[in-house]
MMTF fields as JSON, N, C-alpha, C and O atoms, coordinates in Angstrom:
{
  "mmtfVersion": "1.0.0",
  "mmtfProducer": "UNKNOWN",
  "numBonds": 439,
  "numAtoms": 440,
  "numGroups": 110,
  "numChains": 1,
  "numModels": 1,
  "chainsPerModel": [1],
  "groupsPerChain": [110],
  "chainIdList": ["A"],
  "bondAtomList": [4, 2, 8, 6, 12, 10, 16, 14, 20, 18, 24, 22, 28, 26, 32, 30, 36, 34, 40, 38, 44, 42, 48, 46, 52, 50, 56, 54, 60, 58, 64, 62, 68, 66, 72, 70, 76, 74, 80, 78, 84, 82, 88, 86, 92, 90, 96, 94, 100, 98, 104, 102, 108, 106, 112, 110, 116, 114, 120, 118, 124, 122, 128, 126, 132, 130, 136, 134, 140, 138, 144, 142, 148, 146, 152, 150, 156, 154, 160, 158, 164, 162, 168, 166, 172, 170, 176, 174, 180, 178, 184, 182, 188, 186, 192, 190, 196, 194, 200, 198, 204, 202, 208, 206, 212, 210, 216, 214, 220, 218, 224, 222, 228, 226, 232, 230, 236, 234, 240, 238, 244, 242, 248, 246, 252, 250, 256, 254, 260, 258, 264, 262, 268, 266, 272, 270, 276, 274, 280, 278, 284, 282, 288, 286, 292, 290, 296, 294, 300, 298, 304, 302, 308, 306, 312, 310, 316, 314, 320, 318, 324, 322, 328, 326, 332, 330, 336, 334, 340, 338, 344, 342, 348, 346, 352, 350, 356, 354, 360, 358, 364, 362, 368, 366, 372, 370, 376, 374, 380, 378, 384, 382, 388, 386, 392, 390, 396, 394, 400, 398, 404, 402, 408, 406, 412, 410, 416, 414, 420, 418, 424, 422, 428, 426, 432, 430, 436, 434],
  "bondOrderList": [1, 1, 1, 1, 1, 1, 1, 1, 1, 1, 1, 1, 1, 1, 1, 1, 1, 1, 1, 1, 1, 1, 1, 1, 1, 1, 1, 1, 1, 1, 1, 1, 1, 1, 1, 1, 1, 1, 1, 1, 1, 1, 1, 1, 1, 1, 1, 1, 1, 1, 1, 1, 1, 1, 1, 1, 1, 1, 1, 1, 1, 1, 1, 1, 1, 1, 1, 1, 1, 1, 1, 1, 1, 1, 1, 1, 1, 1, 1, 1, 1, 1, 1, 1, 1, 1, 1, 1, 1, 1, 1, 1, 1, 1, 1, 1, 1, 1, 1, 1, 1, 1, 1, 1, 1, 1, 1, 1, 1],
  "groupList": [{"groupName": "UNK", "atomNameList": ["N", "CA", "C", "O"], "elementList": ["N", "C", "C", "O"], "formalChargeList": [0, 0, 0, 0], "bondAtomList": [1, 0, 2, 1, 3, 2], "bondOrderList": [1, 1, 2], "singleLetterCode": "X", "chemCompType": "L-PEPTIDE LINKING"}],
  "groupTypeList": [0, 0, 0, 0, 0, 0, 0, 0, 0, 0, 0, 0, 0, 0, 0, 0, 0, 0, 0, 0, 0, 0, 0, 0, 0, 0, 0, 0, 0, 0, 0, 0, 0, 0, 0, 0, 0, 0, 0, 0, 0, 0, 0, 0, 0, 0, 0, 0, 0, 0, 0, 0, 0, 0, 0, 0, 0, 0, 0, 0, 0, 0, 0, 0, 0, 0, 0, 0, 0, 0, 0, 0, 0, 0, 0, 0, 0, 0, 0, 0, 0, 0, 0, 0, 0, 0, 0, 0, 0, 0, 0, 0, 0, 0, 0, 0, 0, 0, 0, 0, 0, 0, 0, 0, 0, 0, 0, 0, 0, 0],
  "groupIdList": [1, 2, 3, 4, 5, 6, 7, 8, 9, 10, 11, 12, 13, 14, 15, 16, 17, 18, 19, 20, 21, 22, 23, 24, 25, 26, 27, 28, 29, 30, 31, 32, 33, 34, 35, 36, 37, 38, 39, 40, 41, 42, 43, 44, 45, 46, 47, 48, 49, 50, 51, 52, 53, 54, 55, 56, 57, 58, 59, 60, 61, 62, 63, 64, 65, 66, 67, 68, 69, 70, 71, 72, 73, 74, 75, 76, 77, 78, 79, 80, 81, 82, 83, 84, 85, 86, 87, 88, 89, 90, 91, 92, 93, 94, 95, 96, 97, 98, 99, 100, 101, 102, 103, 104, 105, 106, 107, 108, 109, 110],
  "secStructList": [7, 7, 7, 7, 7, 7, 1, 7, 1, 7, 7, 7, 1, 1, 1, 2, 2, 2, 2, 2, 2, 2, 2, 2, 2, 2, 2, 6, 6, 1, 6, 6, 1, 1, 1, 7, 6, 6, 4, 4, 4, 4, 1, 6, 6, 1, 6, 6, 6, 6, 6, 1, 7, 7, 7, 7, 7, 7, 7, 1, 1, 1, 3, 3, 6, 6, 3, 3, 7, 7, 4, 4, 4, 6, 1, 7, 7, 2, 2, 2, 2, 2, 2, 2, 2, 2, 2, 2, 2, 2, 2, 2, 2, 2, 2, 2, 2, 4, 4, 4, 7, 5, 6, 6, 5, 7, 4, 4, 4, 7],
  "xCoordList": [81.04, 82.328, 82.6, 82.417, 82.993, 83.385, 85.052, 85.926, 84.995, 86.703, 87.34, 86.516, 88.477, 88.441, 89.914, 90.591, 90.024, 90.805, 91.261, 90.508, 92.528, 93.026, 93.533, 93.867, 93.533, 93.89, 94.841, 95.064, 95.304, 96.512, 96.389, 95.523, 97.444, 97.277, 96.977, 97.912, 95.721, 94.71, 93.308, 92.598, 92.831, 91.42, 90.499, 90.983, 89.47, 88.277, 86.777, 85.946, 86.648, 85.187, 84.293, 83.704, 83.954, 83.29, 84.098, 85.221, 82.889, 83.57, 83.823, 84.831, 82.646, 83.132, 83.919, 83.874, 85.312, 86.077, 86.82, 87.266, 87.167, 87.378, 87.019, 87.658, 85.798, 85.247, 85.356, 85.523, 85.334, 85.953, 87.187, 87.451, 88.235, 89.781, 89.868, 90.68, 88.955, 88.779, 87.992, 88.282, 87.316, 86.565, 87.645, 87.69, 88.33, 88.861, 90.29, 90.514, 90.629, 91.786, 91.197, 92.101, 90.399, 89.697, 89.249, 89.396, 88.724, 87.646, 89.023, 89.201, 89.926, 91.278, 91.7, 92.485, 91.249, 92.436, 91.022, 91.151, 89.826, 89.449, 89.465, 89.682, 88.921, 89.486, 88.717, 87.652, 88.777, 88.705, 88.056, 87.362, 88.881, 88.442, 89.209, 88.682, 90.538, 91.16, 91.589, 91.629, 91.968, 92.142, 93.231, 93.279, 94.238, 95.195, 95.139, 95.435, 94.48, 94.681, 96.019, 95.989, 97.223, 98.198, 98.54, 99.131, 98.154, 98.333, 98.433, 99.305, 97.793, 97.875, 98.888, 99.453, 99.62, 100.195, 102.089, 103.261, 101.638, 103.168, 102.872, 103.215, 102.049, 101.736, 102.428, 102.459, 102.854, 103.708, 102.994, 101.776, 103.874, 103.966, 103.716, 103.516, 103.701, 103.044, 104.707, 105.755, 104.554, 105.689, 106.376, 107.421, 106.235, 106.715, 107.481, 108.616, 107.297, 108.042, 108.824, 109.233, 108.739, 109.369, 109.065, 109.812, 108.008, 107.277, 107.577, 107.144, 108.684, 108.474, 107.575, 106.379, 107.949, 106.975, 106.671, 107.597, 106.265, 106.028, 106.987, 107.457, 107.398, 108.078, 107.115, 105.895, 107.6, 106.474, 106.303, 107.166, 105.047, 104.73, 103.894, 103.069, 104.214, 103.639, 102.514, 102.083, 101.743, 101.367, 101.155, 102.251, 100.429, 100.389, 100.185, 99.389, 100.456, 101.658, 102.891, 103.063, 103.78, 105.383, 105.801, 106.751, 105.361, 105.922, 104.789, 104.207, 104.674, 103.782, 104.354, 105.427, 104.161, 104.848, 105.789, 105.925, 106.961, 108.5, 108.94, 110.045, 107.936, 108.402, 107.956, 106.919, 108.844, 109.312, 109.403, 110.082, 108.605, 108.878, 110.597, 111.238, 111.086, 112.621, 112.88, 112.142, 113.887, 114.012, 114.027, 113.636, 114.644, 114.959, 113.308, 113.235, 112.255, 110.994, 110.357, 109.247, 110.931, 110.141, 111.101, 110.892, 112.313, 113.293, 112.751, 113.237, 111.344, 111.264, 112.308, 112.22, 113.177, 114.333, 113.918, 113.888, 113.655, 112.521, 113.365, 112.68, 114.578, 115.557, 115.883, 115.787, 116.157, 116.932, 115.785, 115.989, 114.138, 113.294, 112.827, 112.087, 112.736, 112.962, 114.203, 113.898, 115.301, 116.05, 115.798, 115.809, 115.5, 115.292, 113.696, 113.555, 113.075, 111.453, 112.444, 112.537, 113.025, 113.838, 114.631, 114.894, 115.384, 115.98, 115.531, 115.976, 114.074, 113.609, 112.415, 112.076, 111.935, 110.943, 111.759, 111.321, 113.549, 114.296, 114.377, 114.207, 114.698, 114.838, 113.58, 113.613, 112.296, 111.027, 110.43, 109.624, 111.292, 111.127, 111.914, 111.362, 113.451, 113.812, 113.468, 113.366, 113.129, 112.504, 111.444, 111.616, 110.583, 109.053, 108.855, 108.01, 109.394, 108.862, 110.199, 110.172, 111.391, 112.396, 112.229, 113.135, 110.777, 110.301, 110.187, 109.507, 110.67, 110.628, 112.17, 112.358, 113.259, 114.532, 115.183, 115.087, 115.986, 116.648, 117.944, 118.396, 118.897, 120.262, 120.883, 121.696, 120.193, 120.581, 120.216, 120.612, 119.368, 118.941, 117.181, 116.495, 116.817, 115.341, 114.606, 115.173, 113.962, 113.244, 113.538, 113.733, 113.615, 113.508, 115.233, 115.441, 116.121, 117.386, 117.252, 118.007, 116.665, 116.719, 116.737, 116.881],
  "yCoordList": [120.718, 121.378, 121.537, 120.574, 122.613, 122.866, 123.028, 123.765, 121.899, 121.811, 122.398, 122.244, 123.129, 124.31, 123.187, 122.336, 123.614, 122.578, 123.018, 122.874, 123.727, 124.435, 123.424, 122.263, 124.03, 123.252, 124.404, 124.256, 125.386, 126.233, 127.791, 128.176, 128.917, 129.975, 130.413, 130.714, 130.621, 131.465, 131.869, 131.194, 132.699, 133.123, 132.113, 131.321, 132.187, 131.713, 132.141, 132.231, 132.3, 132.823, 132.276, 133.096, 130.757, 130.045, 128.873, 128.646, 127.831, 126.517, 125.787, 125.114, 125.969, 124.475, 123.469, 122.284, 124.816, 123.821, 123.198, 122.102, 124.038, 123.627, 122.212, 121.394, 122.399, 120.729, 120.057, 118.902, 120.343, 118.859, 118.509, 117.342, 119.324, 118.914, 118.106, 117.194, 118.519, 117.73, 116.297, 115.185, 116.536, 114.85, 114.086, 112.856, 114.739, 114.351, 113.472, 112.262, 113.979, 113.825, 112.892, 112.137, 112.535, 111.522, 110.468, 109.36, 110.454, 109.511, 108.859, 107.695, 109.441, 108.417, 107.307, 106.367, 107.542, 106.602, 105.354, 104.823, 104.924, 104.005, 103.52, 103.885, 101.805, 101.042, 100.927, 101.516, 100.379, 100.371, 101.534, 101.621, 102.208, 103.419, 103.991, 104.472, 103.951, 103.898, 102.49, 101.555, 102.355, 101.218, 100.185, 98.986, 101.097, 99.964, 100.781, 101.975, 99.648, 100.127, 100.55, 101.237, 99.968, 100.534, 101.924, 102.355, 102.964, 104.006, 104.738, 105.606, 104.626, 106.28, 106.416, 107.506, 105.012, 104.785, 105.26, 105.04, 105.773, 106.328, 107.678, 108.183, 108.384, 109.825, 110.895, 110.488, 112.011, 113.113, 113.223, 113.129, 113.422, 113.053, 112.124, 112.307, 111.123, 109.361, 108.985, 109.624, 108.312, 107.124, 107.03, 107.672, 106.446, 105.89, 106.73, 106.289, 108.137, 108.728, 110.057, 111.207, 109.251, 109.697, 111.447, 112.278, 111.504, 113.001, 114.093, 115.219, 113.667, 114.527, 114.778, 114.485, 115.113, 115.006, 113.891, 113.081, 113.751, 112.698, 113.186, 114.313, 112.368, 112.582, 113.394, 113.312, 114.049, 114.295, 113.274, 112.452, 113.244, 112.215, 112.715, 113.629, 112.081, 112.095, 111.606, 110.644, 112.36, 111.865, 111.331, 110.8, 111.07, 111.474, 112.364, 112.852, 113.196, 112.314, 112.59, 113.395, 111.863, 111.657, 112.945, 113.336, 113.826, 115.821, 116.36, 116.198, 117.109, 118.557, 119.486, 119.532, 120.456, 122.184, 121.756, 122.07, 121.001, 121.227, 120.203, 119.665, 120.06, 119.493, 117.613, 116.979, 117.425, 115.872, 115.128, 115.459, 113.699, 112.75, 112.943, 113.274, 112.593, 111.896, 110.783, 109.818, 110.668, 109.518, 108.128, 107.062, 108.479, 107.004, 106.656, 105.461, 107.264, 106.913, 106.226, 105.748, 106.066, 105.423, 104.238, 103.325, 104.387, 102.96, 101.959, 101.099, 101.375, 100.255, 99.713, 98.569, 100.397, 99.824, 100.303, 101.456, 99.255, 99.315, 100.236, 100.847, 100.196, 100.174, 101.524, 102.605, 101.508, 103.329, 104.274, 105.437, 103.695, 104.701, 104.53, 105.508, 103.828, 104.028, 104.955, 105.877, 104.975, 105.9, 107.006, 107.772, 107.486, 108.696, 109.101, 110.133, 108.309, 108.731, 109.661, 110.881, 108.659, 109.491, 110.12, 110.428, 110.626, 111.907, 113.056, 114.185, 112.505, 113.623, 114.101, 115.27, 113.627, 113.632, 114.693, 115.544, 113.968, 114.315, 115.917, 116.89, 115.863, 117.373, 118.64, 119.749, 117.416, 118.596, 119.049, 119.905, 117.99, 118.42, 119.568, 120.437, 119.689, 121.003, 121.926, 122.926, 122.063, 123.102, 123.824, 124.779, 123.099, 123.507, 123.265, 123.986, 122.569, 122.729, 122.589, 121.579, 123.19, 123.557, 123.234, 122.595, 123.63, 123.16, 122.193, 121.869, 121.207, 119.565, 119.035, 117.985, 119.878, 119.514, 119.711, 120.834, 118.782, 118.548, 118.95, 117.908, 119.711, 119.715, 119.359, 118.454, 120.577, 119.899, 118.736, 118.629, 117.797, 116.576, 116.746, 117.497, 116.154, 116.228, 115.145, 114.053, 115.172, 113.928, 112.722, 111.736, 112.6, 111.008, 110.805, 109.596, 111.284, 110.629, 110.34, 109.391, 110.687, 110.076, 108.987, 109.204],
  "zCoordList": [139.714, 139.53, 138.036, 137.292, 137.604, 136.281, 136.037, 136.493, 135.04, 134.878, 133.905, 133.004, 133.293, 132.512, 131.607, 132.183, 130.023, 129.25, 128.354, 127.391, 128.012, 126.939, 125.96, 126.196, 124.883, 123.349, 122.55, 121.348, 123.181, 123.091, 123.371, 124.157, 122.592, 123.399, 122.384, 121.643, 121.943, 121.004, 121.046, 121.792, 120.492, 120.534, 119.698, 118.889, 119.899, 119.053, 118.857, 119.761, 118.005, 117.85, 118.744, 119.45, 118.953, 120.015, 120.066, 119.616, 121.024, 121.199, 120.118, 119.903, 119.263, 118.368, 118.335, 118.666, 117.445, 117.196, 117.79, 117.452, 119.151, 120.236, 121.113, 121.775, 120.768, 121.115, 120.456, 120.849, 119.029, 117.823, 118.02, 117.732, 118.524, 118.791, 120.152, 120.31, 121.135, 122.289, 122.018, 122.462, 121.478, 121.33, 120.087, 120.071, 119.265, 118.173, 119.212, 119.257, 119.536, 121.088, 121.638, 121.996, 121.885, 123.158, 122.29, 122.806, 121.08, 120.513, 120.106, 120.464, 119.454, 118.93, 120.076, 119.949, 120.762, 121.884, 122.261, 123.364, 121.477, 122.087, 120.853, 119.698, 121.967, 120.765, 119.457, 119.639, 118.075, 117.43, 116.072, 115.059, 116.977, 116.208, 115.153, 114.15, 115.366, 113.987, 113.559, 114.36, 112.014, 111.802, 112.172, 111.9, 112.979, 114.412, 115.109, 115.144, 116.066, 117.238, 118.132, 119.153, 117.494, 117.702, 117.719, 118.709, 116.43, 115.751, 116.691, 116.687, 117.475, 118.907, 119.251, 119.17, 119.902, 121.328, 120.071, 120.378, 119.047, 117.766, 117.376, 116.307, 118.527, 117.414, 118.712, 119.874, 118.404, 118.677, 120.196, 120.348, 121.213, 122.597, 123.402, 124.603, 122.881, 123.237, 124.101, 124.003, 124.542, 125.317, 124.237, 124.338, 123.115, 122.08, 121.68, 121.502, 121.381, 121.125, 122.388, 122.228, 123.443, 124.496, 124.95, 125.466, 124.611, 124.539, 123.765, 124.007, 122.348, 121.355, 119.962, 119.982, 119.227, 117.772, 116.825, 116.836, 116.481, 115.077, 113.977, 114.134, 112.7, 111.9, 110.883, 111.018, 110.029, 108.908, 108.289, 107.981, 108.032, 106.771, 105.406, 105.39, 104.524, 102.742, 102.553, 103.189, 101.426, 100.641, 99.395, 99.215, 98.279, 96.883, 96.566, 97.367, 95.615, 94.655, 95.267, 96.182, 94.703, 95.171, 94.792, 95.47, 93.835, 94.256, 93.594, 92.521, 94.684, 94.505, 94.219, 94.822, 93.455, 93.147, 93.382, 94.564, 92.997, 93.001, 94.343, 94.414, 95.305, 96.423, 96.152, 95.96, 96.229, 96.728, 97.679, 98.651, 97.621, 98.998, 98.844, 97.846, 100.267, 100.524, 99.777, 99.974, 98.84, 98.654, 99.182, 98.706, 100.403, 101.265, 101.903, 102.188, 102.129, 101.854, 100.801, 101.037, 99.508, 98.426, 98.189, 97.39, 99.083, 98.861, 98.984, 98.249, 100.02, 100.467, 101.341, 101.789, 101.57, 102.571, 104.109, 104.54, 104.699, 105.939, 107.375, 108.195, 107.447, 108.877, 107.98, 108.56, 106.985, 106.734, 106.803, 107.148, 106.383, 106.553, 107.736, 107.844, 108.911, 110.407, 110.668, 111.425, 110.328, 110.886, 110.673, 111.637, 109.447, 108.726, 109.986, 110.642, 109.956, 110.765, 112.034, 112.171, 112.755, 113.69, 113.785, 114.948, 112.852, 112.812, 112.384, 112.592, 111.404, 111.509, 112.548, 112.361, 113.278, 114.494, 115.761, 116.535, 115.411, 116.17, 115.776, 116.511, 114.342, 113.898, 114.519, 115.052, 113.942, 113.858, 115.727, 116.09, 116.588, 117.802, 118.237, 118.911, 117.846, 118.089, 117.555, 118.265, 116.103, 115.024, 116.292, 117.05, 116.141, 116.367, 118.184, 118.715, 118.812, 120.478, 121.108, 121.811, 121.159, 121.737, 122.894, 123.428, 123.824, 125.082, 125.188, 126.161, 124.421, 124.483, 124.806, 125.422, 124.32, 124.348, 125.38, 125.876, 125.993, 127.276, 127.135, 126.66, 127.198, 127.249, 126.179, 125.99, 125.103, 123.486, 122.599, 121.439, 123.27, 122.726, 122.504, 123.199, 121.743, 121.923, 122.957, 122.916, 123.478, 124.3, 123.646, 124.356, 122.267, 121.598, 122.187, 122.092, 122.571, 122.389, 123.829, 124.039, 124.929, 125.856, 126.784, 127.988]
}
């Protein structure tokens, strides 16, 4: 039996990359494959985040071309940059998958 597996609504030249996003998808979730094993079970449609997005996250340097980390990210203040993760996860779920939001709320407020 041949089982058929979309990775979204676009064209592609061939499989490839198609199969690197599928094994890339699958190989994350065993164990010790990233460096916590936790890390999966917190990334954009997981339980954890109640089937919406991930927050954005930074890198170095602290601004590129004009753009800047958030401040309350470089605070070290642990509970305001948890809140901030979720309001903005909260934000980037209505932005970007509207099909995630329930009756004005995003999945995370549920």
């Amino acid at each position: 039996m041949t089982e058929e597996i979309s990775i979204g609504d676009f064209v592609l030249s061939g499989g490839e990359i198609a199969a690197a996003a599928v094994i890339e998808a699958v190989v994350r979730l065993r164990d010790d494959v990233l460096g916590n094993d936790g890390s999966a079970t917190s990334d954009s449609f997981e339980p954890e985040r109640e089937g919406g997005l991930d927050c954005a996250w930074y890198t170095r340097p602290a601004e590129f071309r004009g753009l800047g980390v958030p401040a309350v990210l470089m605070s070290g203040h642990h509970a305001d940059i948890e809140k901030w993760r979720r309001e903005n996860a909260r934000e980037r779920t209505q932005r970007y998958r509207p099909d995630l939001v329930k009756d004005g709320e995003s999945s995370q407020d549920r």
